[in-house]
C-alpha atoms as an extended CHARMM CRD file, in Angstrom:
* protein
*
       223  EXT
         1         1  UNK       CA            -46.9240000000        2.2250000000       37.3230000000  PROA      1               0.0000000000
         2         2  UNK       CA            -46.8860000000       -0.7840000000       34.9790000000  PROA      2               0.0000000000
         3         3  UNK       CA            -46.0960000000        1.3850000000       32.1200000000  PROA      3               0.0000000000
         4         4  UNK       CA            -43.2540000000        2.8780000000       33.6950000000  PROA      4               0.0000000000
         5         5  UNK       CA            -41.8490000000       -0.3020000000       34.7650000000  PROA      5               0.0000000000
         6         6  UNK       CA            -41.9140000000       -1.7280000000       30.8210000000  PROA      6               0.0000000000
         7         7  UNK       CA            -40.4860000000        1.5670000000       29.7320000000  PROA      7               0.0000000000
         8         8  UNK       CA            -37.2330000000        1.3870000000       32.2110000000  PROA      8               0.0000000000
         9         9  UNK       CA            -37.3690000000       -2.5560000000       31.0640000000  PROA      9               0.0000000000
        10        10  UNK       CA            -37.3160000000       -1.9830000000       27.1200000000  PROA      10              0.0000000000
        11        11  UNK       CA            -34.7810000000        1.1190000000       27.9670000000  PROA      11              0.0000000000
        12        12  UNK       CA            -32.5890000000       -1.6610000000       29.5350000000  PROA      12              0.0000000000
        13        13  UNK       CA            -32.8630000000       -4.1880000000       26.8660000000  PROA      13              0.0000000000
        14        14  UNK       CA            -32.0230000000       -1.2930000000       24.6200000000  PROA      14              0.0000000000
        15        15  UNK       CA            -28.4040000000       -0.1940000000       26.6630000000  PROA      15              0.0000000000
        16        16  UNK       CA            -27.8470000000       -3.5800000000       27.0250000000  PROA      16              0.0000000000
        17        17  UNK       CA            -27.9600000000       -4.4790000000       23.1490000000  PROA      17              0.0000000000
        18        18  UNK       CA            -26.2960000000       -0.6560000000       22.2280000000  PROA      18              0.0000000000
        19        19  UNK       CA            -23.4850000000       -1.7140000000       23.9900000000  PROA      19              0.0000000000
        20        20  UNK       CA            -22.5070000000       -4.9560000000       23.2440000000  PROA      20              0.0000000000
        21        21  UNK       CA            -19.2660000000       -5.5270000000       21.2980000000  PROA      21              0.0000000000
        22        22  UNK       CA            -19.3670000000       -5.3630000000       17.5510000000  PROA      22              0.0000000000
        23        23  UNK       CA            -18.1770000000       -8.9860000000       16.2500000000  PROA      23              0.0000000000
        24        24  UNK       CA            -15.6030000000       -7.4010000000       13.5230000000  PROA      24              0.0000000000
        25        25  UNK       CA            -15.1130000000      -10.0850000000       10.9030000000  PROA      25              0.0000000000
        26        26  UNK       CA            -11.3350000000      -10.7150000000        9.9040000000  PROA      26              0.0000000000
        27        27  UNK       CA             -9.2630000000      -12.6250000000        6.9620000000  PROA      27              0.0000000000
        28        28  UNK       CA             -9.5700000000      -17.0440000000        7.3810000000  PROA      28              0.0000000000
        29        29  UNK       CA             -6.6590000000      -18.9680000000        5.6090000000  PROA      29              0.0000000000
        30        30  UNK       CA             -7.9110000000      -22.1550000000        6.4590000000  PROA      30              0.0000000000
        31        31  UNK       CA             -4.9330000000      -23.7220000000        8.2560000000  PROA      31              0.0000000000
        32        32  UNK       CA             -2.3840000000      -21.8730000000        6.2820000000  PROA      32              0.0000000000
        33        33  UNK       CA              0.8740000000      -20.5760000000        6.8770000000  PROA      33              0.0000000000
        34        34  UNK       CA              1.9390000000      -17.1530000000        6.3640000000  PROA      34              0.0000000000
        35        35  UNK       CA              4.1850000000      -18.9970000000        3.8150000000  PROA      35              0.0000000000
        36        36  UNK       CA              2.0520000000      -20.5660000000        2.2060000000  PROA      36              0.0000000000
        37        37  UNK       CA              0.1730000000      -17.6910000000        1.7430000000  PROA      37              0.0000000000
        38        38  UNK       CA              3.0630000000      -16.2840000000        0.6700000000  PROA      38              0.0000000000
        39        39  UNK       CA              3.5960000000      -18.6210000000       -1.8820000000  PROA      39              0.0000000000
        40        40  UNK       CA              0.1550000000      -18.2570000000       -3.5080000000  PROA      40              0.0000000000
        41        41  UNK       CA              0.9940000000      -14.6430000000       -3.8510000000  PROA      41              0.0000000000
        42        42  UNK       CA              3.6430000000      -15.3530000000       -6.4020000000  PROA      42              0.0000000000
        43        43  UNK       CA              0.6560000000      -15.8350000000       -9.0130000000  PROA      43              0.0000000000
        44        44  UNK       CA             -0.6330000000      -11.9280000000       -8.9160000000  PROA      44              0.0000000000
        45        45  UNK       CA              0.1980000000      -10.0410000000      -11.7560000000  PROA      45              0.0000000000
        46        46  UNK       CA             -1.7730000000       -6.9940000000      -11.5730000000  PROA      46              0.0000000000
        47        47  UNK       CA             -3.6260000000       -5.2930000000       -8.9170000000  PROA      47              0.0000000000
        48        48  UNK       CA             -6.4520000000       -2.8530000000       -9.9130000000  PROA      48              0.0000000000
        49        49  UNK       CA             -7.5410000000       -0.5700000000       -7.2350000000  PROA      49              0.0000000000
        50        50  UNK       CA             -9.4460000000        3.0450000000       -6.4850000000  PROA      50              0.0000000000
        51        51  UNK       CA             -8.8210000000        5.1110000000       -3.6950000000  PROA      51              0.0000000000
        52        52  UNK       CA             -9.0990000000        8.4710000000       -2.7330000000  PROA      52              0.0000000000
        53        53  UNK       CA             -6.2430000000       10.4090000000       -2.1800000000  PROA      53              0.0000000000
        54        54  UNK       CA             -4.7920000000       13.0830000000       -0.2170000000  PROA      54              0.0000000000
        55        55  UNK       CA             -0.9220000000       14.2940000000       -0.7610000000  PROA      55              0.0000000000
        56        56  UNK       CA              0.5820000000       17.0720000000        1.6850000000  PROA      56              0.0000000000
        57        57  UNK       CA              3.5570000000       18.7970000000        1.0230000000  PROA      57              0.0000000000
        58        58  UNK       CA              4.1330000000       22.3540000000        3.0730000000  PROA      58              0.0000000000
        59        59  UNK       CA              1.3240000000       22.1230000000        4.7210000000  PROA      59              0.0000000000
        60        60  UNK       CA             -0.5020000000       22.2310000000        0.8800000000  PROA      60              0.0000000000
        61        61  UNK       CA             -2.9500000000       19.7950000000        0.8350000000  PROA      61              0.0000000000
        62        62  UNK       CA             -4.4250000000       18.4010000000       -2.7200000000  PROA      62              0.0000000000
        63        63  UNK       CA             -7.5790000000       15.7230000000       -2.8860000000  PROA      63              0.0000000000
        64        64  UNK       CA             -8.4610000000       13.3490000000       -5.5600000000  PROA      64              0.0000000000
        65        65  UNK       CA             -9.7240000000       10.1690000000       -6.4870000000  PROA      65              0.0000000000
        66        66  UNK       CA             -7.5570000000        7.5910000000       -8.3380000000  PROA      66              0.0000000000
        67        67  UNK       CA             -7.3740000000        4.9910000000      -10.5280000000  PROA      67              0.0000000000
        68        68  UNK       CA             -4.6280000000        2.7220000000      -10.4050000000  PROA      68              0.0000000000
        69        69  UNK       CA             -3.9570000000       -0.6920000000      -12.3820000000  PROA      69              0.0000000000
        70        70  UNK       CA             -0.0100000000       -1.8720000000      -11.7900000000  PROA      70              0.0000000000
        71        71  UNK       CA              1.5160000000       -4.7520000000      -12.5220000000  PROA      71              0.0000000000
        72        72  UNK       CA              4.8890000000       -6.8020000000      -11.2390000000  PROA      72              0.0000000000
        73        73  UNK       CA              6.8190000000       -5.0110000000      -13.3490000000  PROA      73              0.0000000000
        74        74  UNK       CA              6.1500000000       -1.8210000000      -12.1880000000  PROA      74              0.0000000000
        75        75  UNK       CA              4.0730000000       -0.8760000000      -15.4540000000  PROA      75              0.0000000000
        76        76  UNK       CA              1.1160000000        1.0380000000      -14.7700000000  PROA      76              0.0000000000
        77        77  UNK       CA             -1.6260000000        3.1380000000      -15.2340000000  PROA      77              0.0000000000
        78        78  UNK       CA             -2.6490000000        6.0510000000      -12.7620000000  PROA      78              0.0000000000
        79        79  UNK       CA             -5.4310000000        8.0870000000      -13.4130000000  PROA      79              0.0000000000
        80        80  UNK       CA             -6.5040000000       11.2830000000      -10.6610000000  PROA      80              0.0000000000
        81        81  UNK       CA             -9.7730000000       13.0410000000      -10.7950000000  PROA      81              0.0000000000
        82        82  UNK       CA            -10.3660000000       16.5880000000       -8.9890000000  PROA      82              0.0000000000
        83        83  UNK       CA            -14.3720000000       17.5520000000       -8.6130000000  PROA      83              0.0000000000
        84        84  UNK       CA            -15.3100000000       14.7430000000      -11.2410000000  PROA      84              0.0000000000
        85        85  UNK       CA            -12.4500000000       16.0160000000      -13.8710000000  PROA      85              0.0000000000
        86        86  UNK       CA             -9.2450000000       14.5230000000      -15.0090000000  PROA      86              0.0000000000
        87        87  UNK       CA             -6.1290000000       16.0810000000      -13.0880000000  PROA      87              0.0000000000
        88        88  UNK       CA             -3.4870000000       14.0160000000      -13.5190000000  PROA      88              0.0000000000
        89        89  UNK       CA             -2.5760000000       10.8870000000      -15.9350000000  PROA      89              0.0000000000
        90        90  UNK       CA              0.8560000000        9.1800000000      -15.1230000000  PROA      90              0.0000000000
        91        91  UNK       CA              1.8150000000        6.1720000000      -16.8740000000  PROA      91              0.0000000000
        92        92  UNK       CA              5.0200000000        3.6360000000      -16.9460000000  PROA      92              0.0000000000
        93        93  UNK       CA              6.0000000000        1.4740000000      -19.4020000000  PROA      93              0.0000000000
        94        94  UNK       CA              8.9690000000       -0.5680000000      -19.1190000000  PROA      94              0.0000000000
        95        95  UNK       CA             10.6780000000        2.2080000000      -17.2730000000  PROA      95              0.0000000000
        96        96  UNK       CA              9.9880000000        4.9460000000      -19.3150000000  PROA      96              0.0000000000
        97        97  UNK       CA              7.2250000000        7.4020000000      -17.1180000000  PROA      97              0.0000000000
        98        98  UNK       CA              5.0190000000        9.8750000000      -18.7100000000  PROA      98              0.0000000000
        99        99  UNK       CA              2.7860000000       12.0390000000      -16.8340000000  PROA      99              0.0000000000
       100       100  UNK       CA              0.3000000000       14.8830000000      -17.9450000000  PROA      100             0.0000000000
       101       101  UNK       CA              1.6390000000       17.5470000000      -15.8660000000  PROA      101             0.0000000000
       102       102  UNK       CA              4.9060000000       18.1790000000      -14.4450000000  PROA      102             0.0000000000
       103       103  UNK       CA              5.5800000000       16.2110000000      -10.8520000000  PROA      103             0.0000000000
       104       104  UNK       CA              8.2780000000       17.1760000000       -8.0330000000  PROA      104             0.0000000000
       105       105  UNK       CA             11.0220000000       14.7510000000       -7.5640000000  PROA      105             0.0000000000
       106       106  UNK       CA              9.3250000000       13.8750000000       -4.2730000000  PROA      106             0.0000000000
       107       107  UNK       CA              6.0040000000       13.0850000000       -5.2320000000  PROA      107             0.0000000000
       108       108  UNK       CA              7.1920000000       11.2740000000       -8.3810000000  PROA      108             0.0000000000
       109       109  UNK       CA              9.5200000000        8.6850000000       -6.1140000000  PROA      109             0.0000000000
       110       110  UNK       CA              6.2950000000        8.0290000000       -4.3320000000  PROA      110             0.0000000000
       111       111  UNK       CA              3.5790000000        7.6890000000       -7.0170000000  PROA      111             0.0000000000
       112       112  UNK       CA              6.2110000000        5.1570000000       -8.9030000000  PROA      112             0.0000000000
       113       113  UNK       CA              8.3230000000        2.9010000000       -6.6090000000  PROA      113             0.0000000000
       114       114  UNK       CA              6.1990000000        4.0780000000       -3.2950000000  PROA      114             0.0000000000
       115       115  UNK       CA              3.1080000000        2.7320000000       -4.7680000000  PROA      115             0.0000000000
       116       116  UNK       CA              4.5780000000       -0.1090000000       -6.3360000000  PROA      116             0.0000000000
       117       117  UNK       CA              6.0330000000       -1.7200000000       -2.9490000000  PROA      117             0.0000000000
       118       118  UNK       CA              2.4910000000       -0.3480000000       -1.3380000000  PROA      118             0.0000000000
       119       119  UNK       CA              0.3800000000       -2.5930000000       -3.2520000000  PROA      119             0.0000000000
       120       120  UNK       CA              3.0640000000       -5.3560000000       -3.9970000000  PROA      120             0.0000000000
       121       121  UNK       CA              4.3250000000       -5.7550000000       -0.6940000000  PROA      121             0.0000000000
       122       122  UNK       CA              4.5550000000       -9.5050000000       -0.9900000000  PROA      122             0.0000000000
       123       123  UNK       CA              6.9520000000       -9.2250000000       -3.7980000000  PROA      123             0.0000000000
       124       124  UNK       CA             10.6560000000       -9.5000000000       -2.8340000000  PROA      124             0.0000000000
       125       125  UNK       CA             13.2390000000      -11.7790000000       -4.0050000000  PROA      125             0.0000000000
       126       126  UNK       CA             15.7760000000      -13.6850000000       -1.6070000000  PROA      126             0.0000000000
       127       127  UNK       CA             13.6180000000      -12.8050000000        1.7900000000  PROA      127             0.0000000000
       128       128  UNK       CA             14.0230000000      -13.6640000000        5.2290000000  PROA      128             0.0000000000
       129       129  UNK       CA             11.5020000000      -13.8320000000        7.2730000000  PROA      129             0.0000000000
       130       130  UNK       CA             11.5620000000      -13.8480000000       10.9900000000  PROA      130             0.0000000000
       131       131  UNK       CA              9.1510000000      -13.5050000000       13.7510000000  PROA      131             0.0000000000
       132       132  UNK       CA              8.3640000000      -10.8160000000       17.0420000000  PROA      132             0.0000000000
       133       133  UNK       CA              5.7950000000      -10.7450000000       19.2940000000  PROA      133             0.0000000000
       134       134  UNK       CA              2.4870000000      -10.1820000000       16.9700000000  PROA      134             0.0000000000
       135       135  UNK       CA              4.5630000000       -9.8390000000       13.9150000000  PROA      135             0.0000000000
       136       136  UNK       CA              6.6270000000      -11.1050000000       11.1620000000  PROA      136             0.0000000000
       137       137  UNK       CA              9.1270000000       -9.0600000000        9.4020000000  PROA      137             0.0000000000
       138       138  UNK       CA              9.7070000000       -9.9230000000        5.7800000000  PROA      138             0.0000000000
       139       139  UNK       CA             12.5800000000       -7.8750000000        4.4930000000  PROA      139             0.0000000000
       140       140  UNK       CA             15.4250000000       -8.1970000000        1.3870000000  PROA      140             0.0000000000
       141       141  UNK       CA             18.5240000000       -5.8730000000        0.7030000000  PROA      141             0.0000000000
       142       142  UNK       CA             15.6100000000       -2.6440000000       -0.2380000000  PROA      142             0.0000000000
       143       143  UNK       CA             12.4060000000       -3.7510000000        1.7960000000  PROA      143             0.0000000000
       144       144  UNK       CA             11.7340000000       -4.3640000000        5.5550000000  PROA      144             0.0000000000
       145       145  UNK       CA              7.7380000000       -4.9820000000        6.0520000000  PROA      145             0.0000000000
       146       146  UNK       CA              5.9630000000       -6.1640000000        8.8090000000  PROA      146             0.0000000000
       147       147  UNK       CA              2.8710000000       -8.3130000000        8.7510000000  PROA      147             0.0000000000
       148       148  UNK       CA              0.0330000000       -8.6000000000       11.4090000000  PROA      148             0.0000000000
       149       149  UNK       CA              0.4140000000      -12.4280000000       12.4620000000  PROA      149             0.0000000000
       150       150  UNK       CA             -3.3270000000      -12.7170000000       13.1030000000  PROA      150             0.0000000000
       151       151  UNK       CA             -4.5250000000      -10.8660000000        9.3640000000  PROA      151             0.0000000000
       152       152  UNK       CA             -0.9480000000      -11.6450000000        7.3750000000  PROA      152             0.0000000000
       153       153  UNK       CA             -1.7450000000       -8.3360000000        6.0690000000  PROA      153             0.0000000000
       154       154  UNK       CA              1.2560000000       -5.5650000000        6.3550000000  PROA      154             0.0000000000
       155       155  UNK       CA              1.1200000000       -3.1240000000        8.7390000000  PROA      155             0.0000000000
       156       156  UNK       CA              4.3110000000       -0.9950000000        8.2110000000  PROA      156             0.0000000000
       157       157  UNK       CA              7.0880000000       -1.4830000000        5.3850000000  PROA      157             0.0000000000
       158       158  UNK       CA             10.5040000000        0.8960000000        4.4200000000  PROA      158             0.0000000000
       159       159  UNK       CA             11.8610000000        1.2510000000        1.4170000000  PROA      159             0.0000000000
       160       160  UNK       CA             15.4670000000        1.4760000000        1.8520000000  PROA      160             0.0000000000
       161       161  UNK       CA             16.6590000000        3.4380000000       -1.1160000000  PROA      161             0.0000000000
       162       162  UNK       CA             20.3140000000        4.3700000000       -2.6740000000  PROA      162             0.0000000000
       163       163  UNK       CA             20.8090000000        7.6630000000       -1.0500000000  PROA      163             0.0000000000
       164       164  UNK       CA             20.3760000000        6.4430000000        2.5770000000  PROA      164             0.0000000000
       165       165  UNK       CA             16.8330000000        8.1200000000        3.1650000000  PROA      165             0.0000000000
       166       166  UNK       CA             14.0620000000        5.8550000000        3.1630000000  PROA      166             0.0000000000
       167       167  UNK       CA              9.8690000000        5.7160000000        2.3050000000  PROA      167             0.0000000000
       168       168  UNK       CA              7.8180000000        4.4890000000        4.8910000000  PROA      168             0.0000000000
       169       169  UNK       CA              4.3770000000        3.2940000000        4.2640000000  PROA      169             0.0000000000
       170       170  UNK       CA              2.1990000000        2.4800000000        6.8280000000  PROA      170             0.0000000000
       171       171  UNK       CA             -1.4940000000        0.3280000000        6.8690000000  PROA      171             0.0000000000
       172       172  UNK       CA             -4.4610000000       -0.1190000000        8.8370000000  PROA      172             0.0000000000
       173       173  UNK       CA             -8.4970000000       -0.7050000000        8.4840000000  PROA      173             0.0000000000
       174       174  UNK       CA             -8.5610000000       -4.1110000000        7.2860000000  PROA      174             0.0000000000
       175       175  UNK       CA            -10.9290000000       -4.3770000000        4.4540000000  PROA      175             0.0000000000
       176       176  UNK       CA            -12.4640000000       -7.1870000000        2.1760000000  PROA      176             0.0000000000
       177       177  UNK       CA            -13.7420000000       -7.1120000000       -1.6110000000  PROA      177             0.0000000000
       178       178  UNK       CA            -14.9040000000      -10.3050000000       -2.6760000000  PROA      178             0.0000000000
       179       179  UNK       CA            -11.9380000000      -13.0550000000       -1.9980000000  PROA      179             0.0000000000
       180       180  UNK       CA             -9.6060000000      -10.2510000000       -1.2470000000  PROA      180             0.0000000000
       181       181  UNK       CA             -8.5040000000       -8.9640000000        1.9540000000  PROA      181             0.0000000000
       182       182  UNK       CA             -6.5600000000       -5.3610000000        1.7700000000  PROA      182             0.0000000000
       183       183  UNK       CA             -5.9330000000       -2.6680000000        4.2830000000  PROA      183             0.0000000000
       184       184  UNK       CA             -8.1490000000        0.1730000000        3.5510000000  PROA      184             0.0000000000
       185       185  UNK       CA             -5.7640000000        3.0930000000        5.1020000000  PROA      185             0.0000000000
       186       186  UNK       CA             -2.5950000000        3.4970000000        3.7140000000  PROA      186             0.0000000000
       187       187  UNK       CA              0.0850000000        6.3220000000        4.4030000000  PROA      187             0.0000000000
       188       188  UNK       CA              3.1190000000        6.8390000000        2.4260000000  PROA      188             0.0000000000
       189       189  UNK       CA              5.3920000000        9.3110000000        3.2520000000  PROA      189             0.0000000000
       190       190  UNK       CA              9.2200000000       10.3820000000        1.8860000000  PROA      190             0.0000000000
       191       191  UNK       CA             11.3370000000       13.5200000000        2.1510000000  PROA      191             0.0000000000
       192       192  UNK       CA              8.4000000000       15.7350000000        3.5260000000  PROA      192             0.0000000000
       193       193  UNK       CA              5.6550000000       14.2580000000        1.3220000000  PROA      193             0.0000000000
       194       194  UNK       CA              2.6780000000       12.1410000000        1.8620000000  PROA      194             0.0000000000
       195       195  UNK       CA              0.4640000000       10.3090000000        0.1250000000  PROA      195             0.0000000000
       196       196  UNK       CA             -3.0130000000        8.8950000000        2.1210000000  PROA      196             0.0000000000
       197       197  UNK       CA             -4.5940000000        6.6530000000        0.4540000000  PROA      197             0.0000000000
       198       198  UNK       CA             -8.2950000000        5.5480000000        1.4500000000  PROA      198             0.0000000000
       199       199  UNK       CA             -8.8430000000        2.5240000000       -0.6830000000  PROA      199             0.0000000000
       200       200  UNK       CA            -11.9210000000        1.3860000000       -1.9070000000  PROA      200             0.0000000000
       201       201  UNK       CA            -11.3430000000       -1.1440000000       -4.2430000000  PROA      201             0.0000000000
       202       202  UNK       CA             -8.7610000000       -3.8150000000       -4.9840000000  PROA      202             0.0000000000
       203       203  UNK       CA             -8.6020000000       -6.8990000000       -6.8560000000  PROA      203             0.0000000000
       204       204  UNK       CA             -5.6130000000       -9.0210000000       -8.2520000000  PROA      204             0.0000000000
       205       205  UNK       CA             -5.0080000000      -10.5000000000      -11.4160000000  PROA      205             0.0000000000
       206       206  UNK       CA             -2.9910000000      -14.2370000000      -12.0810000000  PROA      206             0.0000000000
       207       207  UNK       CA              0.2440000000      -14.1100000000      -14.3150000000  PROA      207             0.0000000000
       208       208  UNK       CA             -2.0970000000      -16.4450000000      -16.9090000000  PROA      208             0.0000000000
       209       209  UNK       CA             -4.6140000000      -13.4630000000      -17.3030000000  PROA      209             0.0000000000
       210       210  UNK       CA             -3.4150000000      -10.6970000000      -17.0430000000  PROA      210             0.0000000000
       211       211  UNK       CA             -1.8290000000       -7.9370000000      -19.0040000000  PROA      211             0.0000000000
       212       212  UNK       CA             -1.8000000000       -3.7590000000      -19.2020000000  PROA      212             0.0000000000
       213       213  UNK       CA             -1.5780000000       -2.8540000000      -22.8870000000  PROA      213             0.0000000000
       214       214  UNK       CA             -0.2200000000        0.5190000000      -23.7710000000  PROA      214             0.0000000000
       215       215  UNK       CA             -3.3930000000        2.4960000000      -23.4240000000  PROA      215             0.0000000000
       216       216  UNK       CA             -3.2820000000        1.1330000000      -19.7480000000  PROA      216             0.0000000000
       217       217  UNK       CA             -6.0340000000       -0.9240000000      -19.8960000000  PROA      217             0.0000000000
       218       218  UNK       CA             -7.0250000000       -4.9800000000      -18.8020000000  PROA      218             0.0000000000
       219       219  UNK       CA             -6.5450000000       -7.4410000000      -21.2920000000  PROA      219             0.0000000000
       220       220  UNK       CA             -7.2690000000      -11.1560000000      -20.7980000000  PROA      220             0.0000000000
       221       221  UNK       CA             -5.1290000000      -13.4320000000      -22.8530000000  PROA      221             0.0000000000
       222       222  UNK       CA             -6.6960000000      -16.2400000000      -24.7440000000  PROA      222             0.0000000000
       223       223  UNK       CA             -5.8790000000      -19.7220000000      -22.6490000000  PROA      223             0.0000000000
């Protein structure tokens, strides 16, 4: 009798511990505003990330994994990899793109200026920010993005383009490597194509430090 009263006891301890809420651990600015934080922002550079990738068109789905360094200036370096080999190498220099194999004028808007505002979405020049409910919207004449009040992390932006039509990128999974908070899901989608992005990786560079040479790799610059 004893034993079965331990047994339903330990069984109980056992629901009791299965179930309790999972403490999920979220981004600290200690004290800061999202301004602030804002502010501080002004100093990255570069961002170097890896992600795996998915991109839908017509119901044709293609998986990769991706290497991506980008700078400010929209240079960057894009590498994809299909079952361990190279599938796709797209680069920008100054404007000028160059890509290993040919790319539809869909998917080429959103693997340059798509993933640019993605990963830069602090970036904007004469912003207005505002506030509503749980969010604030930070927007300019070509961006609207809004921002999780309790992460500062985005959780939807447009790109408002030329033409009228628009990409809209959209974030969730808050993630942390090191110092650096990202969100770990993103979705970008324009004119019947998407891009999902399951990031991995991210890191920034400061303006002081960072560079992407023509070869597309990091170089530091001697202080």
């Amino acid at each position: 009798m004893w034993k079965n009263v331990l047994k339903l006891f330990l069984a109980s301890i056992f629901l009791l511990v299965s179930c309790a809420p999972v403490k999920v651990q979220m981004p600290s600015y200690e004290g800061k505003t999202f301004r602030q934080v804002l502010s501080g922002m002004k100093n990255v550079s570069g961002v170097e990330t890896r992600f795996s990738i998915v991109s839908l068109r017509d119901g044709r789905e293609r998986k990769g994994d991706a290497a991506l360094d980008l700078a400010q200036n929209g240079d960057m370096s894009l590498r994809v990899y299909s079952l361990g080999f190279l599938a796709m190498d797209l680069s920008s220099r100054n404007g000028n793109v160059k890509s290993s194999r040919p790319i539809a004028p869909g998917r080429y808007l959103l693997l340059t200026r798509g993933l640019r505002a993605c990963f830069f979405w602090w970036d904007m020049k004469d912003n207005t920010l505002a506030a509503l409910g749980g969010r604030y919207i930070l927007s300019d004449a070509w961006r609207t993005v809004w921002v999780d009040k309790s992460t500062f992390l985005p959780v939807r932006q447009k790109v408002h383009l030329a033409d009228g039509r628009e990409i809209d990128i959209r974030y969730d999974r808050p993630r942390r490597n090191g110092d650096v908070w990202f969100q770990s899901r993103i979705r970008i989608e324009y004119n019947g194509y998407s891009l999902t992005l399951s990031v991995s990786h991210m890191s920034f560079q400061s303006s002081s430090h960072h560079r992407l040479s023509s070869e597309g790799e990091e170089e530091k610059r001697n202080d």
